[in-house]
C-alpha positions in Angstrom: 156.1 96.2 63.8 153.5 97.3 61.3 156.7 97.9 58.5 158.2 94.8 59.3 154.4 92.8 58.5 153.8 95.5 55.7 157.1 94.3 54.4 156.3 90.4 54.8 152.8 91.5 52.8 154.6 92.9 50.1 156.7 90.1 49.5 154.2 87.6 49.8 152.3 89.8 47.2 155.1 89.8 44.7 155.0 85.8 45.2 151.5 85.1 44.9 150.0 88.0 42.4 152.9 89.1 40.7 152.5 87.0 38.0 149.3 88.1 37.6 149.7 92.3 36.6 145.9 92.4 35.0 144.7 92.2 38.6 147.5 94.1 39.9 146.6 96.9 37.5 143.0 96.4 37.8 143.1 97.0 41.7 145.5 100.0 41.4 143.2 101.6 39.3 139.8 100.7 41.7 141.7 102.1 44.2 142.2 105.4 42.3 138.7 105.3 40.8 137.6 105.3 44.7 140.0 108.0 45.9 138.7 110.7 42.9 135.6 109.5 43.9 135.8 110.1 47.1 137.1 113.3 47.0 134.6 114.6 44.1 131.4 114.2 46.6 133.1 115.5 49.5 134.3 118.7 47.8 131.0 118.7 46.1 130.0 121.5 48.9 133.3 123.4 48.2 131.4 124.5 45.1 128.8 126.4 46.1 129.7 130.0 47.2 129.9 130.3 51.3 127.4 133.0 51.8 125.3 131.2 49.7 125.9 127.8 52.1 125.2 129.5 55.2 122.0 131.3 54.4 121.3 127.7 53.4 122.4 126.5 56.4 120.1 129.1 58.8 117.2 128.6 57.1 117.1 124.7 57.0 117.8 124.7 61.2 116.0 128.2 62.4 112.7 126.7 63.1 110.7 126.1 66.5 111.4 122.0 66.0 115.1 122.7 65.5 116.0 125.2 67.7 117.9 123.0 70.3 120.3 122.5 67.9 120.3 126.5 66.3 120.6 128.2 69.6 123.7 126.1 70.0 127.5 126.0 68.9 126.3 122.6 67.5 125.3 124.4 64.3 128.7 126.3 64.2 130.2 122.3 64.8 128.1 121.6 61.4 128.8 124.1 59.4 132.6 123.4 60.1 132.3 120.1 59.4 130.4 120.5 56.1 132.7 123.2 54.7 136.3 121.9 55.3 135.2 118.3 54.9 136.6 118.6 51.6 139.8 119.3 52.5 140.5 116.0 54.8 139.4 113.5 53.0 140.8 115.1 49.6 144.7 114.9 51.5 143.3 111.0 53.0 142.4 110.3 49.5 145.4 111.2 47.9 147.2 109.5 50.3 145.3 106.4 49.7 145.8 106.3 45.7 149.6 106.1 46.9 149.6 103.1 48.8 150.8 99.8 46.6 148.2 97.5 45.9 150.0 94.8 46.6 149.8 94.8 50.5 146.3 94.4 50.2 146.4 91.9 47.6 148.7 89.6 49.9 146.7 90.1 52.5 143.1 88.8 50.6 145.4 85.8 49.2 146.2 84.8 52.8 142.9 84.9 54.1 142.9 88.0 55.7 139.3 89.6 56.2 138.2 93.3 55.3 138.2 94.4 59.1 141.5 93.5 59.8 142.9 94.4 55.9 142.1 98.3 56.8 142.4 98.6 60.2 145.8 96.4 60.2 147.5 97.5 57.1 146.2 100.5 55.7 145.0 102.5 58.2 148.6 102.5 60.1 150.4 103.2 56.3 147.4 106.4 55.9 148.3 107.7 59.5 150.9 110.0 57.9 148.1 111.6 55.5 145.2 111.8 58.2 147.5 113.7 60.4 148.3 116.4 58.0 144.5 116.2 57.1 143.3 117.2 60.7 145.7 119.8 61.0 145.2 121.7 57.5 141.5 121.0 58.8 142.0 122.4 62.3 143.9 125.8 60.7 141.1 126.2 58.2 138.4 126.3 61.2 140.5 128.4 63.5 141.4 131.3 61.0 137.8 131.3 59.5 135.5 134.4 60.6 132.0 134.6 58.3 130.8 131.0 58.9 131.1 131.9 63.1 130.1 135.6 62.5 126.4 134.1 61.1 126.2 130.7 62.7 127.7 131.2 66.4 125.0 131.5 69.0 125.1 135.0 71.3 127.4 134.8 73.5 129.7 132.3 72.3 131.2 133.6 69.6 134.8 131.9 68.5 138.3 133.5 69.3 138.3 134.9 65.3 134.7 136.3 65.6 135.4 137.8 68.8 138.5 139.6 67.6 136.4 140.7 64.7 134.2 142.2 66.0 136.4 144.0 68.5 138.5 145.5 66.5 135.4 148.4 65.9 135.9 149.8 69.5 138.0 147.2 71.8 141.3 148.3 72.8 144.1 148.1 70.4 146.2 145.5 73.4 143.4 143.6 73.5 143.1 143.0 70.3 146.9 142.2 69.7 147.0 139.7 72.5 143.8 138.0 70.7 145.8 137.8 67.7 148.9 136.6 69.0 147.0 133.8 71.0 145.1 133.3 67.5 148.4 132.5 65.7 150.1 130.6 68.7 147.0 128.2 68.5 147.9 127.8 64.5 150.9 126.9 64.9 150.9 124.8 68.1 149.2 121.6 65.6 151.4 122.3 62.7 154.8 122.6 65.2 153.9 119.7 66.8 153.1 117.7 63.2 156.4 118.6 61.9 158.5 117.6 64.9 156.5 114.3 65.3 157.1 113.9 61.5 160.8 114.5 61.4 161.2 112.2 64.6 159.3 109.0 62.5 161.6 109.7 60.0 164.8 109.4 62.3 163.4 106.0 63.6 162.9 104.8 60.0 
């Protein structure tokens, strides 16, 4: 359904603005002026060194007016959000800059309003890219150990922290059932991703 109206869109586009490539042209390159954009401020964190960010990070929220938030894996939730931000919208970006103008031209000729123009026609064509975006995301978090190791409140430490920290005196099956449950988790998303992909490109 949403090929067969992209496809309508497209052709509609070519009919309407394709005798018009300054505006073609113009839009393509908004479009890719927004993506860089985009993806400059959210990797604008990515810059700064990690220690550096979480040091940051504990002395902004450990205080007596903050504390419901510090003494819980909210903070942890934060800090995984600020630091692999980058990293989804950079592969949603991309993604973005690759999608024809045209579709979206056709769609603003027809009368078409914003709403419907990205939540009808681009966001189904970016699903694709925000998939592989939340899984790269989701590995990043899982396999990371510093940010939980200074952020995680007692107690509740993540799977990777935990492991981490029992490798100094926990028992060595333990720790090897940790780590094969660790990797099993990784590759549970990205299995999943790649048979789900493969299938959508059989149905094409």
């Amino acid at each position: 359904m949403v090929e067969s109206t992209a496809l309508e869109m497209r052709r509609a586009g070519n009919r309407t603005v394709g005798s018009n490539p300054t505006l073609s042209a113009t839009r393509l390159q908004h479009r890719r002026c927004q993506a860089a954009g985009f993806g400059t401020m959210a990797g604008a964190d990515s810059c700064m060194r990690p220690s550096f960010f979480f040091v940051s990070l504990i002395s902004l929220w450990n205080r007596p007016s903050t504390n419901w938030i510090y003494a819980t894996p909210g903070l942890l939730v934060f800090g995984f959000m600020a630091q692999y931000t980058a990293i989804g919208t950079r592969m949603v970006a991309a993604g973005m800059s690759q999608l024809s103008p045209s579709l979206e031209e056709a769609a603003e000729v027809a009368g078409v309003k914003w709403f419907r123009r990205v939540f009808g026609i681009l966001t189904p064509l970016l699903r694709p890219a925000t998939v592989a975006a939340w899984v790269a995301t989701f590995v990043f978090c899982l396999r990371d150990v510093s940010l939980p190791l200074l952020l995680a409140p007692p107690g509740q430490d993540t799977l990777t922290a935990r492991t981490m920290t029992l490798m100094a005196n926990g028992s060595p099956e333990l720790i090897a059932a940790l780590c094969l449950l660790s990797v099993t988790l990784a590759l549970g998303p990205v299995t999943v991703a790649g048979i789900a992909w493969r299938f959508a490109r059989r149905l094409a």
